[in-house]
N, C-alpha and C positions, 0 to 999 in steps of 0.2 A: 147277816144272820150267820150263825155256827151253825156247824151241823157237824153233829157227830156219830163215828161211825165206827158204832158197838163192837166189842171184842165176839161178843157171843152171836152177831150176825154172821161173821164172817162164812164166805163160800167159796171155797177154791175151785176152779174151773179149769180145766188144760185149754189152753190157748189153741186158738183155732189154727188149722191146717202149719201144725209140727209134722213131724216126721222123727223116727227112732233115733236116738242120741238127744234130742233138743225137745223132750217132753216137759214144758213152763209150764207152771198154772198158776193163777193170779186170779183174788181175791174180787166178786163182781159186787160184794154188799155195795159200794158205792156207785156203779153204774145201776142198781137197782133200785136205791132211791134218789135217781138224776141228780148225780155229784157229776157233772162234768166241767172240772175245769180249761180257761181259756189259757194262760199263759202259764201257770206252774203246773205242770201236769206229776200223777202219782200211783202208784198203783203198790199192790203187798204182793209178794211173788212168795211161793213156795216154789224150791228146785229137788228134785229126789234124789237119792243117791246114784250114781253112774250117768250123770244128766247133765248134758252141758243149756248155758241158759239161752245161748243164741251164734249166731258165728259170730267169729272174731270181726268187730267193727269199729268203728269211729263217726262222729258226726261232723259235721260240716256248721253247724249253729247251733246245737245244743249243748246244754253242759247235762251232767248227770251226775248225780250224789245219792249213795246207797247206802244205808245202816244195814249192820246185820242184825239181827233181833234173836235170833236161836241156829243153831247147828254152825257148819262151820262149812268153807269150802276152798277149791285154789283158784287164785286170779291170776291168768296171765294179762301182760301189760307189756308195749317194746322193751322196758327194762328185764321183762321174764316174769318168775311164775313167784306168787306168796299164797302163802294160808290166810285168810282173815275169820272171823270167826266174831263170835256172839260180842256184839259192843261197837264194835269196828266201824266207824264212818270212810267210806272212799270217794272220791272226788275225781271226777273226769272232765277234763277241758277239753275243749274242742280243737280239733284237729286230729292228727296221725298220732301226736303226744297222747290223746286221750283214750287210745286203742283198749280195747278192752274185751275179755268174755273170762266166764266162772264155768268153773267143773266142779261137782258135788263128788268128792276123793270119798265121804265117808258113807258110813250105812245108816246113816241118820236124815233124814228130812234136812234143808236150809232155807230159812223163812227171814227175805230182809225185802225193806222198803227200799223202791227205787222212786226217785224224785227228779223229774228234768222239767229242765225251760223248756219250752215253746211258742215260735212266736209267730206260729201260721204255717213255716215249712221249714224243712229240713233239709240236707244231703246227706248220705248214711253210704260210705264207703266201704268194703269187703274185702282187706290185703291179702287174705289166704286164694279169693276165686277170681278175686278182679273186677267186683261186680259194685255197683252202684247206685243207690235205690235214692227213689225224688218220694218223698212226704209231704204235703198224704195222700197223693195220687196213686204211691204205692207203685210206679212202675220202676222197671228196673235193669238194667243195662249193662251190657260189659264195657270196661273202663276200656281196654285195648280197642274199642272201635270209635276210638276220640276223633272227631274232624277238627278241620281249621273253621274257623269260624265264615269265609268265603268260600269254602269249599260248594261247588253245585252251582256256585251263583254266575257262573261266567256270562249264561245267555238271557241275562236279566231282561234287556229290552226284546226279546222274544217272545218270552214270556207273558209280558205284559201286552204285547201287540197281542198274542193268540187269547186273552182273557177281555180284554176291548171287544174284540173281534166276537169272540161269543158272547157278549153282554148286550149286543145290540137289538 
């Protein structure tokens, strides 16, 4: 079944727990009458002037593709910084290549659809802080405290006698 989802519904809502510089909002008509998509996920964002849309990040398995639909703002990307503006399709692949965040430069509103895969989780990488967030658990970790993957594991049969031992 379609289901469409009225111009004249629309409801912009600031994204819960921003903080100053990264004030999002993003249209809930469709979570209002349970549009929830399973693998293409979608949302309409408006970004207000002097607002950036999120920190600078990159995914680990999603891809992401944004129209703009009205105003205009700057993208930076590892190749640096562009305008995109009303019309503009951008396309983010996944990895560090797909690094991405928007600043609203102008004094106008920017109202574009953001469009990503989804395919259960994510990795979402942070080059500016170092930080690392798991989806959609939502937790989040600094990269700098990477282990070896046997790290801890030395006194494995210890361990396993001390859990016998209390299982008894």
């Amino acid at each position: 079944m379609a289901t469409i989802l009225k111009g004249e519904n629309r409801e912009f809502q600031e994204d819960p727990n921003k903080i100053d510089n990264f004030r999002l909002f993003s249209d809930v008509s469709r979570k209002k009458i349970g549009v929830i998509p399973k693998n293409l996920n979608f949302d309409l964002r408006l970004l207000n002037p002097g607002q950036f849309s999120a920190p600078y990040h990159f995914h680990r398995f999603a891809e992401e593709l944004f129209m703009i639909i009205s105003g205009s703002m700057t993208l930076r990307t590892p190749k640096g910084f562009e305008s995109v503006s009303k019309g503009d399709l951008i396309f983010f692949e996944m990895g560090e290549s797909g690094a991405h965040q928007f600043y609203n430069h102008t004094s106008e509103p920017c109202t574009y659809l953001d469009i990503r895969s989804y395919i259960g989780y994510d990795v979402c990488e942070y080059p500016d802080s170092g930080k690392i967030l798991l989806a959609p658990s939502f937790e989040i970790f600094k990269k700098e405290s990477q282990a070896s993957y046997f790290e801890g594991e030395k006194d494995v049969l210890e361990k396993w006698e001390s859990v016998r031992d209390n299982n008894k």
